[in-house]
C-alpha angles and dihedrals in degrees: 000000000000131000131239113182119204129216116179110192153182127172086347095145085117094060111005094096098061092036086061091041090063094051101043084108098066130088103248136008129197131179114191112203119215106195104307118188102191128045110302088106093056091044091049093054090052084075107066098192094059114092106227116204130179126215121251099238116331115318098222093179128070092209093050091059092056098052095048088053093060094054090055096048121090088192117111084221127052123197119180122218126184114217092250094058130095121207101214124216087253088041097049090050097055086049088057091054109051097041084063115123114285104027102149091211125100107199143000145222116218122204113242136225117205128192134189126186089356089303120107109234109222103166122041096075090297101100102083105039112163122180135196107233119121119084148177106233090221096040099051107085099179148313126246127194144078115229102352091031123190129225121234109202125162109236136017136318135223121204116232118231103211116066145235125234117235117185114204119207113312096213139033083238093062095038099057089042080058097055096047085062100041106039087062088060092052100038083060089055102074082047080069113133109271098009097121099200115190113238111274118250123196094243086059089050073061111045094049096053089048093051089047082055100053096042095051100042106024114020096044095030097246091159083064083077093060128231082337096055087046090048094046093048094050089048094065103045085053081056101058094050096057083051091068101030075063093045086050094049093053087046090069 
């Protein structure tokens, strides 16, 4: 069966053209462009044999972009790629052999790679990373989900043994950017109908983030990563932090 693979995007000109080098092999390639501001747009339309496509309005849901990328894919298989992810050649192959005729599967989970600063983390909650990301078209029924969305598939899945390789953000400066978009998604999260949060108090601002702290560092090793792993670790628990100062803020 043929491959599509899916980008969804949004302000990706840092690291969309690698992303689309690691995926020339396949069949098809579509990016889907949720509202960019600088010039992924531009990068994207220097490849002629990727299909651009621009979102309708914002996409505010992660689950919402993927289904709309299905529905914009021909392939048998889909497999989903984030702009800061790389498909490597063993990787690729694998891809090309289990998406063969007659697989009875009908999805995968890939292993991940991240890497942080130019260091791959391998402690701190970051050494067995599986992602959902391989489907058959005709199997995947939807995504749900807003920011960590779930895939709903009729059948059963396989896991892939080669990995992808996911690049966290290269600099402190594009780490904490990150956060400040993405702790206002999360922070709305817990406004969800019938999620009853309790009102944020500044000694839970603190807890969390201590406990953010202690999972990421101690309890799951991250110091056994080096000053990345600390940095990393630290970087989280500031995270989550931001996460309820926001949620505070929308309280009032």
């Amino acid at each position: 069966m043929s491959i599509s693979i899916l980008i969804p995007a949004k302000n990706e000109e840092s690291m969309i053209e690698e992303c689309l080098a690691s995926a020339r092999w396949a069949d098809e390639v579509i990016v889907l462009d949720n509202g960019s501001t600088d010039d992924t747009k531009k990068i994207v339309k220097t490849h002629q044999w990727v299909k651009y496509f621009c979102a309708e309005g914002v996409l505010e849901k992660y689950g919402s972009r993927k289904n709309k990328l299905k529905s914009l894919a021909t392939g048998g298989w889909l497999f989903y790629l984030d702009a800061d992810e790389r498909i490597t050649p063993l990787l690729r192959n694998e891809l090309l052999r289990v998406t063969k005729d007659n697989n009875p599967l009908a999805a995968y989970a890939v292993p991940r790679r991240n890497f942080l600063l130019g260091k791959e983390l391998k402690f701190g909650g970051w050494g067995n990373d599986y992602v959902m990301r391989l489907f058959k078209k005709d199997a995947l029924i939807k995504f749900i989900g807003e920011l960590h969305e779930q895939a709903i598939f009729d059948g059963h899945f396989g896991k892939l043994t080669q990995a992808l390789i996911h690049y966290q953000p290269v600099t402190l400066e594009e780490a904490l950017a990150k956060s400040v978009i993405w702790s206002d998604y999360e922070a709305k999260l817990f406004l969800a109908p019938g999620i009853n949060h309790p009102t944020v108090v500044w000694w839970r601002v603190l807890k969390m983030g201590g406990l953010t702290l202690w999972d990421r560092l101690i309890k799951k090793q991250g110091f056994r990563d080096g000053t990345e792993g600390w940095i990393e670790s630290v970087y989280q628990a500031y995270h989550t932090m931001i996460v309820y100062l926001r949620l505070w803020e929308l309280q009032q």
